[in-house]
N, CA, C and O atoms as a Tripos MOL2 file, in Angstrom:
@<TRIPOS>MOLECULE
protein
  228   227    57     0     0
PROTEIN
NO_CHARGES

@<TRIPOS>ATOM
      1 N           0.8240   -1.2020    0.0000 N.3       1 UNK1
      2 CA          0.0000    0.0000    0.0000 C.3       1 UNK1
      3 C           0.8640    1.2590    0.0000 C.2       1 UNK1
      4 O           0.5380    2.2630   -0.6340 O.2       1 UNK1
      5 N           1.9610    1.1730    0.7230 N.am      2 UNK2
      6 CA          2.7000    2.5490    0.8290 C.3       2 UNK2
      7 C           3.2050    2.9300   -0.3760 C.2       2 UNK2
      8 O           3.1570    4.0630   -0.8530 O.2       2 UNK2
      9 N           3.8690    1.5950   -1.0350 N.am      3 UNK3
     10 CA          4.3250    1.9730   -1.9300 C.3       3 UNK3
     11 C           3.5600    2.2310   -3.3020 C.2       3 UNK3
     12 O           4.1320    2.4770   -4.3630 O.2       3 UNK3
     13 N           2.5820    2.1650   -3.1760 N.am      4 UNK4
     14 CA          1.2960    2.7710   -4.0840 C.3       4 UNK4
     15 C           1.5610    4.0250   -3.4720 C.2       4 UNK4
     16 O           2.3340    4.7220   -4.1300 O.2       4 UNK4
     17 N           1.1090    4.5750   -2.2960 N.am      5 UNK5
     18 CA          1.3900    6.0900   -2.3880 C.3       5 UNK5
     19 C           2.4600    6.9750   -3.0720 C.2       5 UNK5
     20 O           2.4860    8.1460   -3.4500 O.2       5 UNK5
     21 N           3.5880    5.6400   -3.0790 N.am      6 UNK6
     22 CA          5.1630    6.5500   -3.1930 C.3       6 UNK6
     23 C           5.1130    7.1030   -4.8030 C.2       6 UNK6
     24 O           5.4430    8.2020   -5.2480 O.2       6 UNK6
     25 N           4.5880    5.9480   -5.4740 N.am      7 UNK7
     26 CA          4.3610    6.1540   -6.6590 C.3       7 UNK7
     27 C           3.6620    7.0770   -7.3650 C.2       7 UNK7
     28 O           4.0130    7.7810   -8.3120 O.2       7 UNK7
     29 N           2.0730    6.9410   -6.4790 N.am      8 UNK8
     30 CA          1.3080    8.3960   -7.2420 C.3       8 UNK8
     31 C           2.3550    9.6340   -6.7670 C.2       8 UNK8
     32 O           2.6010   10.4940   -7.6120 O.2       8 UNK8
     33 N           2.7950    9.7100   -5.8220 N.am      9 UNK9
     34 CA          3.2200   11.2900   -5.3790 C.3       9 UNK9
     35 C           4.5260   11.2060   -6.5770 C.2       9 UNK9
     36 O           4.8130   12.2190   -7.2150 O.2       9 UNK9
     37 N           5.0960   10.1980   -6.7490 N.am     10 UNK10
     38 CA          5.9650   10.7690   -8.0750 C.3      10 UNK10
     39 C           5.4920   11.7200   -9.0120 C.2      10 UNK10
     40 O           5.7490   12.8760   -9.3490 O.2      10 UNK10
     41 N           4.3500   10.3960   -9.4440 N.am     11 UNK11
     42 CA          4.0760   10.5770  -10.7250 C.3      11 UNK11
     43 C           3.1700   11.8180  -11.2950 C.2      11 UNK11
     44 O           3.1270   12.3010  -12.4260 O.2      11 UNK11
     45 N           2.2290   12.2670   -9.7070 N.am     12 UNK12
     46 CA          1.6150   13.6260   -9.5010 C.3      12 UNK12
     47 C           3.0700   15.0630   -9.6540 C.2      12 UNK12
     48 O           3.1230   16.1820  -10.1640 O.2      12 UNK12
     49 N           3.8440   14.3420   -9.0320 N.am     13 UNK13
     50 CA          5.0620   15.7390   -8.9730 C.3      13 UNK13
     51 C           5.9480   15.3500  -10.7060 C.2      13 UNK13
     52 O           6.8710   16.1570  -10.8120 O.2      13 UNK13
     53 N           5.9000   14.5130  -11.8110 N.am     14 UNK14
     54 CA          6.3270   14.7830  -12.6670 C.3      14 UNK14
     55 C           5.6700   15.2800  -13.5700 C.2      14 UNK14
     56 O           6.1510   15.8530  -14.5480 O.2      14 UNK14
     57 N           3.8580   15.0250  -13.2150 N.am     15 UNK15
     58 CA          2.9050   15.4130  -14.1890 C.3      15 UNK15
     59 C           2.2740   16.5800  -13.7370 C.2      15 UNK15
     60 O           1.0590   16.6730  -13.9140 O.2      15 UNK15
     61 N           2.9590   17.5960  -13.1170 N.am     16 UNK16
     62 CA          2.1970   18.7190  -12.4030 C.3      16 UNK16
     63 C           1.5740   19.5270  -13.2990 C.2      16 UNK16
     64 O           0.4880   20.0870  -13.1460 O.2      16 UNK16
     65 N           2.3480   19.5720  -14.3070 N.am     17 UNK17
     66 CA          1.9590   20.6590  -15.2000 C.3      17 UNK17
     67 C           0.4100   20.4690  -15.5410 C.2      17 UNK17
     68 O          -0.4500   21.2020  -15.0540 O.2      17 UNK17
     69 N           0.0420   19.0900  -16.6990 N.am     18 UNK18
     70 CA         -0.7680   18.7960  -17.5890 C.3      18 UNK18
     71 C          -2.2550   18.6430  -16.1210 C.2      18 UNK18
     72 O          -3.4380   18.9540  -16.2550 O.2      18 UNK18
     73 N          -1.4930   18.0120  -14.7430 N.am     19 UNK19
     74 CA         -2.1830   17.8300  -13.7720 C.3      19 UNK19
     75 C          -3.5860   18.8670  -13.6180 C.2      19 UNK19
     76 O          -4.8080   18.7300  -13.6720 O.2      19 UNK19
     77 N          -2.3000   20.3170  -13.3250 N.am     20 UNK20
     78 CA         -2.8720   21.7390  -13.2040 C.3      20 UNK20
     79 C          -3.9160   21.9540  -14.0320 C.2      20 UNK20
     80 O          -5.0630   22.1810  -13.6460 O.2      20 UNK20
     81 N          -3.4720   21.8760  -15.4420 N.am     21 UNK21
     82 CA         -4.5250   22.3860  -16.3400 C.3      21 UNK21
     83 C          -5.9430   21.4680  -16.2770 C.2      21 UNK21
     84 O          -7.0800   21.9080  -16.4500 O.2      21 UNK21
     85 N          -5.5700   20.1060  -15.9900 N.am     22 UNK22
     86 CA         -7.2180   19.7710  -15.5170 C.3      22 UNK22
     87 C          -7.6280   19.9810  -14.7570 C.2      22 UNK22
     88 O          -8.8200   20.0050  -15.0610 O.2      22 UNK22
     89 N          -7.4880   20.3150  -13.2770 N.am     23 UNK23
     90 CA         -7.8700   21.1310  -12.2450 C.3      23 UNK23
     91 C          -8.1210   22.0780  -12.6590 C.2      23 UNK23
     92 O          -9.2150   22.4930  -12.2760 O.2      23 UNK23
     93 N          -7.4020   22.9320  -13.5750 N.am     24 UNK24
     94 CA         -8.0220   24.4980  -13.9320 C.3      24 UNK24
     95 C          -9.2960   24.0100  -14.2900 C.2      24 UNK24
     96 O         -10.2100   24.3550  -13.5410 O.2      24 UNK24
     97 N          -9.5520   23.3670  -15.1510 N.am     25 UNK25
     98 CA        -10.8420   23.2410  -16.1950 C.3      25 UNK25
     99 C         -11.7270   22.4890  -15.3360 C.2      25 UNK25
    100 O         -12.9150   22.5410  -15.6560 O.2      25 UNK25
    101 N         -11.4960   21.9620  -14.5550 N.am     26 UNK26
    102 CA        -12.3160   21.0930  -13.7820 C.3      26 UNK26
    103 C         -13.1810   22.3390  -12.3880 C.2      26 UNK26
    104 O         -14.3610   22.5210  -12.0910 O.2      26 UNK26
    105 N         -11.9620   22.9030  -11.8980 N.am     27 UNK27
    106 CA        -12.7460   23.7060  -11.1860 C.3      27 UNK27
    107 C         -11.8340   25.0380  -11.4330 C.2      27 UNK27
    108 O         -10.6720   25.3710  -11.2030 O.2      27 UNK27
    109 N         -13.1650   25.7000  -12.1120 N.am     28 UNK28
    110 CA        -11.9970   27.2220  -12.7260 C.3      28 UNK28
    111 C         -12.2690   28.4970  -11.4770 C.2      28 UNK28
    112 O         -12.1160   29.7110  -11.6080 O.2      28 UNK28
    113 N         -12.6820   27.7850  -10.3630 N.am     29 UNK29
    114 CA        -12.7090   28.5360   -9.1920 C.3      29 UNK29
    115 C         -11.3940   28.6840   -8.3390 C.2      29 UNK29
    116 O         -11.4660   27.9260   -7.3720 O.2      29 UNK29
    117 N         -10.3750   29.3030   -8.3590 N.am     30 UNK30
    118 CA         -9.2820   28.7380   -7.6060 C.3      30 UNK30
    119 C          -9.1950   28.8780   -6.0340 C.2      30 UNK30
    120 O          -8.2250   28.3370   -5.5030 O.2      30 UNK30
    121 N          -9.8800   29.3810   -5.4270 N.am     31 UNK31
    122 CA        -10.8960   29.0580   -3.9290 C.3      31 UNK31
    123 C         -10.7600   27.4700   -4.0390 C.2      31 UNK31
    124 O          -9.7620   26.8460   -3.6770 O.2      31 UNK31
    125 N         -11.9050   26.9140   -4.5890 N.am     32 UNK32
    126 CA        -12.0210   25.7230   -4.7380 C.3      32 UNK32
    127 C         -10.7790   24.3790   -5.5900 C.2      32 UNK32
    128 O         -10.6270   23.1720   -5.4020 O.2      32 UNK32
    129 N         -10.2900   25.1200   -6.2830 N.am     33 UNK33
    130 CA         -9.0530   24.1570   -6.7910 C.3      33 UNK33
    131 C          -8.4620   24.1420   -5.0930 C.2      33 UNK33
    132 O          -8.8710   23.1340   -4.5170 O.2      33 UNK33
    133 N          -7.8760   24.7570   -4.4900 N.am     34 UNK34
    134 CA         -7.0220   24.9790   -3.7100 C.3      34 UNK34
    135 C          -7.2830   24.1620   -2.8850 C.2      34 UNK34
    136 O          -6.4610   23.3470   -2.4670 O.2      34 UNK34
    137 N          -9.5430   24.3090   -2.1710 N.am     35 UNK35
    138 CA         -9.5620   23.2890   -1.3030 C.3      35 UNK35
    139 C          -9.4480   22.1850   -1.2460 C.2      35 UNK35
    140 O          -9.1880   21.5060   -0.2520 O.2      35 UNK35
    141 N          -9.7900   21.5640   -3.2650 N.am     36 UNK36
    142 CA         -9.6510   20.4180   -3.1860 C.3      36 UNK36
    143 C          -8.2160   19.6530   -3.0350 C.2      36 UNK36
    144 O          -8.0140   18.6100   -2.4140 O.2      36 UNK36
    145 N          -7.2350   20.4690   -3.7910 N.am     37 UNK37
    146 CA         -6.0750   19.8920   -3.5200 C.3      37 UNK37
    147 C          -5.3950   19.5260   -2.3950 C.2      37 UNK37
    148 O          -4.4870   18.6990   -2.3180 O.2      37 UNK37
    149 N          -6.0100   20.3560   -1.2990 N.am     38 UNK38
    150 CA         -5.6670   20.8940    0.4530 C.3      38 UNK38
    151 C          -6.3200   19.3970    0.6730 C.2      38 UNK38
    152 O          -5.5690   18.5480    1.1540 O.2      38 UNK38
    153 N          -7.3970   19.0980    0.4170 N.am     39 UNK39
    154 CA         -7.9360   18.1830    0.7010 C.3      39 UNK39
    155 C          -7.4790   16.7750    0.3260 C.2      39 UNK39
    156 O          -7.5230   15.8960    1.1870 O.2      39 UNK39
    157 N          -7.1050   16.5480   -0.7280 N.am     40 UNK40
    158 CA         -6.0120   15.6170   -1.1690 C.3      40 UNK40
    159 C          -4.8200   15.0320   -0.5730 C.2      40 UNK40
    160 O          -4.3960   13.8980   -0.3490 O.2      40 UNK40
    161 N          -4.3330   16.5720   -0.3540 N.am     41 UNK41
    162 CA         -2.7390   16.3320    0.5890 C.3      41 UNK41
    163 C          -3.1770   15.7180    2.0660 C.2      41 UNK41
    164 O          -2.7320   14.6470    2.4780 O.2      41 UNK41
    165 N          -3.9430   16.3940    2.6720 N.am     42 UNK42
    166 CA         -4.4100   16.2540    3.7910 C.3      42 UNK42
    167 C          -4.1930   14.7670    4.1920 C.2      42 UNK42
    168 O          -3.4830   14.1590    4.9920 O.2      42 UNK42
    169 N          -5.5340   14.3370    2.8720 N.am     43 UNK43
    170 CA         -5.9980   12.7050    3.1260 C.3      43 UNK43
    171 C          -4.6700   11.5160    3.1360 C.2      43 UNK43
    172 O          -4.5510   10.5480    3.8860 O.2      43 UNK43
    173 N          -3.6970   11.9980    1.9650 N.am     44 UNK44
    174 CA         -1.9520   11.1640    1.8680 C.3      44 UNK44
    175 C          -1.5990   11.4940    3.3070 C.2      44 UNK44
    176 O          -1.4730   10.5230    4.0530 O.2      44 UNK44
    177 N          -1.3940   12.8820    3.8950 N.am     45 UNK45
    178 CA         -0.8500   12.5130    5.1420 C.3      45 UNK45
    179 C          -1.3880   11.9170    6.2460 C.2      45 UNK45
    180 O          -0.5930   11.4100    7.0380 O.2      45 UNK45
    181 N          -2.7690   11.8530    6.5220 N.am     46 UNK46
    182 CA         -3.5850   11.1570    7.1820 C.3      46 UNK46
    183 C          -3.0750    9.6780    6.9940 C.2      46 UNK46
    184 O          -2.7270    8.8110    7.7950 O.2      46 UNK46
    185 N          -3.1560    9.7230    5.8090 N.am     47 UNK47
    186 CA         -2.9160    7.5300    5.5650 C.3      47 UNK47
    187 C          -1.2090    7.6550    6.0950 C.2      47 UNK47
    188 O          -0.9630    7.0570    7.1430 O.2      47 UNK47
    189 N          -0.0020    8.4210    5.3980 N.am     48 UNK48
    190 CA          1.1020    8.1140    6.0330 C.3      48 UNK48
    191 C           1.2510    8.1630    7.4200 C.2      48 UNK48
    192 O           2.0100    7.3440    7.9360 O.2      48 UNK48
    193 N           0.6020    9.0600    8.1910 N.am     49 UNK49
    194 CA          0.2740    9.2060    9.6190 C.3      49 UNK49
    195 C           0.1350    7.7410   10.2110 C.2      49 UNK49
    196 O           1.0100    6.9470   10.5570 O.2      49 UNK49
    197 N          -1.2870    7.6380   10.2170 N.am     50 UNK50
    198 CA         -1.7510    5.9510   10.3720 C.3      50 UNK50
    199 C          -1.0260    4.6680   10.1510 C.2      50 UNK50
    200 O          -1.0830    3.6060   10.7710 O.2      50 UNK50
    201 N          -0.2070    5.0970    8.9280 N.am     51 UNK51
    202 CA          0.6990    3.6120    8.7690 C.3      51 UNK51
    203 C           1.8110    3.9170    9.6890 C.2      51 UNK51
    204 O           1.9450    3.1320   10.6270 O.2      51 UNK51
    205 N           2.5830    4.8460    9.6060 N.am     52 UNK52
    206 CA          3.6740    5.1460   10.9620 C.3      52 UNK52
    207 C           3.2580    5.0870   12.3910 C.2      52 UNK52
    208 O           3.8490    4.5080   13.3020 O.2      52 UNK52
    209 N           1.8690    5.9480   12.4670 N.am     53 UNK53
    210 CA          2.1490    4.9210   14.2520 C.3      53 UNK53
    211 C           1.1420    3.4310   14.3640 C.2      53 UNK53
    212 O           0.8710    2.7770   15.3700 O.2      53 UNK53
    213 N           0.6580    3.1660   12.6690 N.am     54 UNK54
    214 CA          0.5090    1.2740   13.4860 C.3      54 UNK54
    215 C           1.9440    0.5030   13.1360 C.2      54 UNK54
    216 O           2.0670   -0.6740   13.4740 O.2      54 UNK54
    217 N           3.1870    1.3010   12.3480 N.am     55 UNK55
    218 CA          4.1140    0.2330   12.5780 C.3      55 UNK55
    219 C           5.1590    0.2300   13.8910 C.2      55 UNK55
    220 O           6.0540   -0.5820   14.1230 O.2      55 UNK55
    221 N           4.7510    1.4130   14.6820 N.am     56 UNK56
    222 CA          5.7190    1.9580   16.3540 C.3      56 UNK56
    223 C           4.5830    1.2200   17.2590 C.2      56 UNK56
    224 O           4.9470    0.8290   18.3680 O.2      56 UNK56
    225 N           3.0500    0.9720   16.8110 N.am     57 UNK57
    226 CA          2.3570    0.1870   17.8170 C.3      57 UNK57
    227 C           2.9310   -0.8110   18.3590 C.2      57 UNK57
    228 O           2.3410   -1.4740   19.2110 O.2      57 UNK57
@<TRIPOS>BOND
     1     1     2 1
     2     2     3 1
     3     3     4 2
     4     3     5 am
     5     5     6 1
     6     6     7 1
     7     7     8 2
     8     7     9 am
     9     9    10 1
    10    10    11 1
    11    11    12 2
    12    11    13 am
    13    13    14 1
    14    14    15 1
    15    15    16 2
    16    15    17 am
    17    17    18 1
    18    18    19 1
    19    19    20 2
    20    19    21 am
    21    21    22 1
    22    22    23 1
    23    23    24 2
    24    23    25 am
    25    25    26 1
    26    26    27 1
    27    27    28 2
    28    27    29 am
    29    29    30 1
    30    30    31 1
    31    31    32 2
    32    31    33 am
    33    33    34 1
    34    34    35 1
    35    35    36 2
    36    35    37 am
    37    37    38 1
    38    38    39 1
    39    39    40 2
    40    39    41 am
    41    41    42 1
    42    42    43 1
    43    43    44 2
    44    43    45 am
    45    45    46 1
    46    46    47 1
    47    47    48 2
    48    47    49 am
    49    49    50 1
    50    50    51 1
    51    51    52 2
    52    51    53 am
    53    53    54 1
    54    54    55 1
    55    55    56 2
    56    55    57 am
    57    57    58 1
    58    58    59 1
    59    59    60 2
    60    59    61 am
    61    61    62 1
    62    62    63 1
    63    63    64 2
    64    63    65 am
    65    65    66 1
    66    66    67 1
    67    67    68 2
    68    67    69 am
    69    69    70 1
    70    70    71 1
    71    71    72 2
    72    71    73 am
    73    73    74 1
    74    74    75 1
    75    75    76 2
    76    75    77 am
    77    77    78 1
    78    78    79 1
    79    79    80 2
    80    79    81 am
    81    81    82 1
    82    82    83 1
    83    83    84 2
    84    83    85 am
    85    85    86 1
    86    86    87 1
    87    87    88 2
    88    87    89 am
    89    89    90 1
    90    90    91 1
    91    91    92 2
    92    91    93 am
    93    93    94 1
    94    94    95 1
    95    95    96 2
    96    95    97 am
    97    97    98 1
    98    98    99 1
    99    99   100 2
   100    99   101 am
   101   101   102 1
   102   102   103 1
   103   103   104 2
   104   103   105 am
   105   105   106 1
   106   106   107 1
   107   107   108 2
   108   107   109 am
   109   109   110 1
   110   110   111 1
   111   111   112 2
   112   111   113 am
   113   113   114 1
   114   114   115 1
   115   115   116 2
   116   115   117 am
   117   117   118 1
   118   118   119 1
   119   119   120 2
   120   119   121 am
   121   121   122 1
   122   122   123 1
   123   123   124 2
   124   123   125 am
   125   125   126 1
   126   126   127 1
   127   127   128 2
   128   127   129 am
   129   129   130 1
   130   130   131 1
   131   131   132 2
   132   131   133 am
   133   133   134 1
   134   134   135 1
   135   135   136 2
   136   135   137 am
   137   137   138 1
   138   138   139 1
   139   139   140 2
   140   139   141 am
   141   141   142 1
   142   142   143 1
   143   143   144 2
   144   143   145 am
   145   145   146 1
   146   146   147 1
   147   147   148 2
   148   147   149 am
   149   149   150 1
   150   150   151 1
   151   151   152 2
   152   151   153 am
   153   153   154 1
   154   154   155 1
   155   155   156 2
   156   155   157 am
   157   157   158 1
   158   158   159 1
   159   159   160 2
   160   159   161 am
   161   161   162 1
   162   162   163 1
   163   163   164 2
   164   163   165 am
   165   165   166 1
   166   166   167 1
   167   167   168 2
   168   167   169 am
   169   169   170 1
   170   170   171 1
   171   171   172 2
   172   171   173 am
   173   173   174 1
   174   174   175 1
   175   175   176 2
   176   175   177 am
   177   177   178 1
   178   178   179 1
   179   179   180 2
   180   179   181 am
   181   181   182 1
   182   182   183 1
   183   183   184 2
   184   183   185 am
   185   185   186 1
   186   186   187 1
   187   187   188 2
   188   187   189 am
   189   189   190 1
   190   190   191 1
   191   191   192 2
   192   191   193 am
   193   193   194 1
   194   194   195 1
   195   195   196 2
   196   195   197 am
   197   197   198 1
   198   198   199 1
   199   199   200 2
   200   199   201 am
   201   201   202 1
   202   202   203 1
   203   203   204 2
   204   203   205 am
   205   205   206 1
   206   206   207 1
   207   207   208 2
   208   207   209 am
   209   209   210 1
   210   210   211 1
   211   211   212 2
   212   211   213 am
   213   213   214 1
   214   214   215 1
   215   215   216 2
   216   215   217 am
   217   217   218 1
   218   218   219 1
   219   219   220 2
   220   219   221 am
   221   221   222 1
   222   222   223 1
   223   223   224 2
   224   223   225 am
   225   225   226 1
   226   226   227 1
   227   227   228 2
@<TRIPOS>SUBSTRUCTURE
     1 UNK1         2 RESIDUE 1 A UNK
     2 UNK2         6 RESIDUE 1 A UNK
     3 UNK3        10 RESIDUE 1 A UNK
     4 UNK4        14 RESIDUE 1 A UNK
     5 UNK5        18 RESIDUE 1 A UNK
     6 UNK6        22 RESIDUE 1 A UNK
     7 UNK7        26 RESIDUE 1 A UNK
     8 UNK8        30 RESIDUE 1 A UNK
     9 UNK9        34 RESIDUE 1 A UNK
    10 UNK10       38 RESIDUE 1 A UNK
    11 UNK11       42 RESIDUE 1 A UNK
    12 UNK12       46 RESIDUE 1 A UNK
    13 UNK13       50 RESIDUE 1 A UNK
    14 UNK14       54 RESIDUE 1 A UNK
    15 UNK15       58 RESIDUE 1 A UNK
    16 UNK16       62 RESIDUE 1 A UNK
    17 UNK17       66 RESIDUE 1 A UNK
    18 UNK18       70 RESIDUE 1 A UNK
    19 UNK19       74 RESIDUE 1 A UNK
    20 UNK20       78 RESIDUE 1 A UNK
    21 UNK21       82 RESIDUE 1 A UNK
    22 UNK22       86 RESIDUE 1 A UNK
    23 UNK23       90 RESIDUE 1 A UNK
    24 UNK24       94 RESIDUE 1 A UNK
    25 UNK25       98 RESIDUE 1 A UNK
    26 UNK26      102 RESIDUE 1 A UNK
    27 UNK27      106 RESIDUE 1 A UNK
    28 UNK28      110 RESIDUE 1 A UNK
    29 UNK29      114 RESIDUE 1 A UNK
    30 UNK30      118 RESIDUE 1 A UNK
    31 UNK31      122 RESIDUE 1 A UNK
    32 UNK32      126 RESIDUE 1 A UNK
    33 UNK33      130 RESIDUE 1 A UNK
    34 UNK34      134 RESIDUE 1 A UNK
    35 UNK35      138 RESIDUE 1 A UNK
    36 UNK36      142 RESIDUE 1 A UNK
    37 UNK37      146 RESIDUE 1 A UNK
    38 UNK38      150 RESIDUE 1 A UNK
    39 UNK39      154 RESIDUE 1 A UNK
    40 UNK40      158 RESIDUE 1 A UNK
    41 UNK41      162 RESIDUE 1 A UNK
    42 UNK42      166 RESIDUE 1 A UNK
    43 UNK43      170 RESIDUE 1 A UNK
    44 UNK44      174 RESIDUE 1 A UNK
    45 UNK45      178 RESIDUE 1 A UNK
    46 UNK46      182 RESIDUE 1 A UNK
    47 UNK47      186 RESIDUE 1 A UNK
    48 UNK48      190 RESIDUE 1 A UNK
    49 UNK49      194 RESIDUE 1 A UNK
    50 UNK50      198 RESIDUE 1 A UNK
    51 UNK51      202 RESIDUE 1 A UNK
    52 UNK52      206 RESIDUE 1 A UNK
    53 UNK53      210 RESIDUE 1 A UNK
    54 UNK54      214 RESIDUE 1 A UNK
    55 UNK55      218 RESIDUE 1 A UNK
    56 UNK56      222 RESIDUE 1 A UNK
    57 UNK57      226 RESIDUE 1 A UNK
């Protein structure tokens, strides 16, 4: 599983560009681009969170 994360966050940070422009078009509110992305990051660190303290459990 982690290493499914490791991968999208590559592949999100090599494809930022083309990324952006569908977010533009998707939500051409940038209020709302912002929350959703906020919301995105959030949720990856939530799951890396969770897997680090069930492997110190």
């Amino acid at each position: 599983m982690s290493h499914i994360l490791i991968v999208l966050a590559v592949v999100a940070f090599l494809f930022r560009k083309p990324l952006g422009r569908i977010f533009a078009r998707q939500f051409p509110n940038r209020a709302k681009r912002q929350q959703v992305l906020a919301i995105v990051i959030a949720g990856f660190l939530i799951v890396i969170a969770i897997r680090l303290l069930a492997l110190f459990w």
